[in-house]
N, CA, C and O of each residue as an XYZ file, in Angstrom:
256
protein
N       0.824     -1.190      0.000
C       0.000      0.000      0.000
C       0.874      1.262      0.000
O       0.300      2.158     -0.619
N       2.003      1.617      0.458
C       2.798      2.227      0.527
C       3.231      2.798     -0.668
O       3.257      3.984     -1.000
N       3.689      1.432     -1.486
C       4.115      1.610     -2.620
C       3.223      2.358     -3.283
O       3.800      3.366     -3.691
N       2.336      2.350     -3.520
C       0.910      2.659     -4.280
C       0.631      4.351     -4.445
O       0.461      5.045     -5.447
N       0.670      4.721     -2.794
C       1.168      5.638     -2.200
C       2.435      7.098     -3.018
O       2.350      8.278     -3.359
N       3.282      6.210     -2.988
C       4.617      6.607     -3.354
C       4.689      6.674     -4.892
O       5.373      7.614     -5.298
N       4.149      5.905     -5.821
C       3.710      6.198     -7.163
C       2.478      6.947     -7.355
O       2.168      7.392     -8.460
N       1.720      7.111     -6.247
C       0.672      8.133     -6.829
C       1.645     10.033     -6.460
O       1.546     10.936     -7.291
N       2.121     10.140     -5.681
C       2.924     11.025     -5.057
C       3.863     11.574     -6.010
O       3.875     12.791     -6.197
N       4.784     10.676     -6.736
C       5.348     10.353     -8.016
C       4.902     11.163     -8.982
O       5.487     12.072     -9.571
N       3.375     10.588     -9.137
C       2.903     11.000    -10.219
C       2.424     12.238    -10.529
O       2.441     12.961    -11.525
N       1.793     12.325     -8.913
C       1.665     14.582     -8.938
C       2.695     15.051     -8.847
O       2.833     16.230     -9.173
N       3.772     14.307     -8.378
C       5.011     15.726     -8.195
C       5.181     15.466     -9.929
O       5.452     16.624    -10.248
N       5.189     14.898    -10.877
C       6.168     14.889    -12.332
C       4.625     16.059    -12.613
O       4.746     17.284    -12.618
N       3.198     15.290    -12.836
C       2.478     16.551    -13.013
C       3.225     18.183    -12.644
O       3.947     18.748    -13.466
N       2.929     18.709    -11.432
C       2.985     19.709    -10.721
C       4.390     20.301    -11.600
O       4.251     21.406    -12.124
N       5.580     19.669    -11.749
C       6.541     19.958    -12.243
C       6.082     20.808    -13.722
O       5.950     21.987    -14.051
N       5.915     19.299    -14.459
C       5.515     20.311    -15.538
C       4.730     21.169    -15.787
O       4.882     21.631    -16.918
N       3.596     21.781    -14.972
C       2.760     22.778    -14.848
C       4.063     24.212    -14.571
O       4.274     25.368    -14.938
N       4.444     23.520    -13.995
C       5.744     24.925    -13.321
C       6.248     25.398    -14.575
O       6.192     26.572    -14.940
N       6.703     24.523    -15.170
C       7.775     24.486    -16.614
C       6.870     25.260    -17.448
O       7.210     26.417    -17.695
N       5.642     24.768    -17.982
C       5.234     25.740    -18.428
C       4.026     26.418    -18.091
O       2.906     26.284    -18.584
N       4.443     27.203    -17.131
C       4.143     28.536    -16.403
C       4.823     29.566    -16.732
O       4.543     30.700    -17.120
N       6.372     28.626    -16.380
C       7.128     29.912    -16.781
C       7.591     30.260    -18.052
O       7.933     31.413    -18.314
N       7.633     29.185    -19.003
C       7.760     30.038    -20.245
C       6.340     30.390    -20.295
O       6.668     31.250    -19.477
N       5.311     30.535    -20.427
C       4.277     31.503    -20.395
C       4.840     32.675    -19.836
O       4.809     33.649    -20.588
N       5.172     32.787    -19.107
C       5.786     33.850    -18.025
C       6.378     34.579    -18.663
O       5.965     35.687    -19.007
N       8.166     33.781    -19.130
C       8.935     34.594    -19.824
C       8.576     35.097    -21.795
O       9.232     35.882    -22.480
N       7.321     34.280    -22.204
C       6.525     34.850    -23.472
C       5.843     36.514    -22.924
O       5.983     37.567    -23.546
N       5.168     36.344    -21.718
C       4.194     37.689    -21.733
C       5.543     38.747    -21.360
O       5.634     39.887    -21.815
N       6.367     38.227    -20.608
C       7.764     39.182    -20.091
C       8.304     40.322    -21.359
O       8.672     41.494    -21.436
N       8.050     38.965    -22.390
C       8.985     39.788    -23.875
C       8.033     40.365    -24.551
O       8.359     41.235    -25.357
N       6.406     39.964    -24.357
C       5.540     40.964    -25.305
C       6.231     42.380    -24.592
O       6.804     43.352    -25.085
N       5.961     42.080    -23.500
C       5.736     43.799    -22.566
C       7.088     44.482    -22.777
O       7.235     45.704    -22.784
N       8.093     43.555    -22.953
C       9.646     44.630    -22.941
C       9.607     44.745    -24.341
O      10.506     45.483    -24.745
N       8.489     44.023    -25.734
C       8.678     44.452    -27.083
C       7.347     45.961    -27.433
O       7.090     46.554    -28.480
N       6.972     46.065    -26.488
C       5.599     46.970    -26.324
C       5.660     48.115    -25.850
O       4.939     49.085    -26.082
N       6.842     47.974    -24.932
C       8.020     48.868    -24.619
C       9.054     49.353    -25.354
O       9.485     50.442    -24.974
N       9.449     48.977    -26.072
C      10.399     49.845    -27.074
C       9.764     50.287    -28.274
O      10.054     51.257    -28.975
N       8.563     49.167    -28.459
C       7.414     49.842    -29.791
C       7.385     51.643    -29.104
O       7.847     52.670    -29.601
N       6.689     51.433    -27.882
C       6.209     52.858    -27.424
C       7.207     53.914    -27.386
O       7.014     55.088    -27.703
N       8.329     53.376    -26.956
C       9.745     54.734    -27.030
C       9.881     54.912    -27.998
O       9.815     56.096    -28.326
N      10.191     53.751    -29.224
C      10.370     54.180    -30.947
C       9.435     55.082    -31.593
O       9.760     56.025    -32.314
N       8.299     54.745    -31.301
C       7.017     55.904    -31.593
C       7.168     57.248    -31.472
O       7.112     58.230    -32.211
N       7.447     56.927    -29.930
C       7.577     58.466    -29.145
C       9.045     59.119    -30.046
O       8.863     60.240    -30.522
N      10.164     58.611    -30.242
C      10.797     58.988    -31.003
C      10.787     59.517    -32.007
O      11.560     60.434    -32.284
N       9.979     59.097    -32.720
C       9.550     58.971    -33.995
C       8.280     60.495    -34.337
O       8.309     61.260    -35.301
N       7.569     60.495    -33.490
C       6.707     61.703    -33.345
C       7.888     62.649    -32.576
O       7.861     63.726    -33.172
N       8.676     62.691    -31.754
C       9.577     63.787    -31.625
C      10.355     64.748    -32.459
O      10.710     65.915    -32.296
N      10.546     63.585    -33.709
C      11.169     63.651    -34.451
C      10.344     64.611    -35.399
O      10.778     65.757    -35.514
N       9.452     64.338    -35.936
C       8.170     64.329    -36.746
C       7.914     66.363    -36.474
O       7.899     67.314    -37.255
N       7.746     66.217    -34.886
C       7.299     67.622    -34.145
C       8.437     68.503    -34.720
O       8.190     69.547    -35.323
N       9.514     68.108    -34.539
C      10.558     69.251    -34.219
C      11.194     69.425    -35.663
O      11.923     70.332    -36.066
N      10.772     68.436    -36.253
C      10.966     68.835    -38.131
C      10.075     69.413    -38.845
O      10.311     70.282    -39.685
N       8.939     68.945    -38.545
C       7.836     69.611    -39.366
C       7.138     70.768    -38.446
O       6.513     71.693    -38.963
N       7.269     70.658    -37.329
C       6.073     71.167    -36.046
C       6.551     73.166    -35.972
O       5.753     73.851    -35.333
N       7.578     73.784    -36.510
C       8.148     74.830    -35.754
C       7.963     75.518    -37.344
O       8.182     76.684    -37.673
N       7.497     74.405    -38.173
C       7.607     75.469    -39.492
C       6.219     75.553    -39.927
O       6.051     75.848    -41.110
N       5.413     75.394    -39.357
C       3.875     75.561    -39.556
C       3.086     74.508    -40.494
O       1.859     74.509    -40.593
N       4.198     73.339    -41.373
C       3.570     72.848    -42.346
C       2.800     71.653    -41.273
O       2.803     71.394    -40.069
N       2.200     71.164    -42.454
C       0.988     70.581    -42.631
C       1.509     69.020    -42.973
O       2.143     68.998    -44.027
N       1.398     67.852    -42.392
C       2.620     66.822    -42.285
C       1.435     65.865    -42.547
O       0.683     65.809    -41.575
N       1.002     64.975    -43.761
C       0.674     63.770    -44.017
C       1.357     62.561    -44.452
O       2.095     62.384    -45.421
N       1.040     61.922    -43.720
C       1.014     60.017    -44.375
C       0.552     59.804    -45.258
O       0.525     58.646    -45.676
């Protein structure tokens, strides 16, 4: 009975494990949206800085 025991125990810890495993690459996937969502937003902001201080001081009229 012990034994029985000890392979069911077995069998949630290998479960539980791999739940962990991937947790965390879930984890480290949403980690890299947010640090790629993050430099989207500074490049932007760059990008309209850029945009302002070239076109913005001479009155024109700036389309895409």
């Amino acid at each position: 009975m012990i034994f029985t025991y000890g392979r069911v125990l077995n069998a949630i810890k290998k479960a539980l494990w791999e739940l962990v495993e991937e947790y965390q690459g879930v984890r480290k996937s949403l980690q890299n949206l947010v640090e790629d969502q993050k430099r989207n937003t500074a490049q932007l902001e760059r990008i309209g800085a850029a945009i302002e201080w070239r076109w913005g001081s001479e009155g024109e009229v700036f389309v895409i």
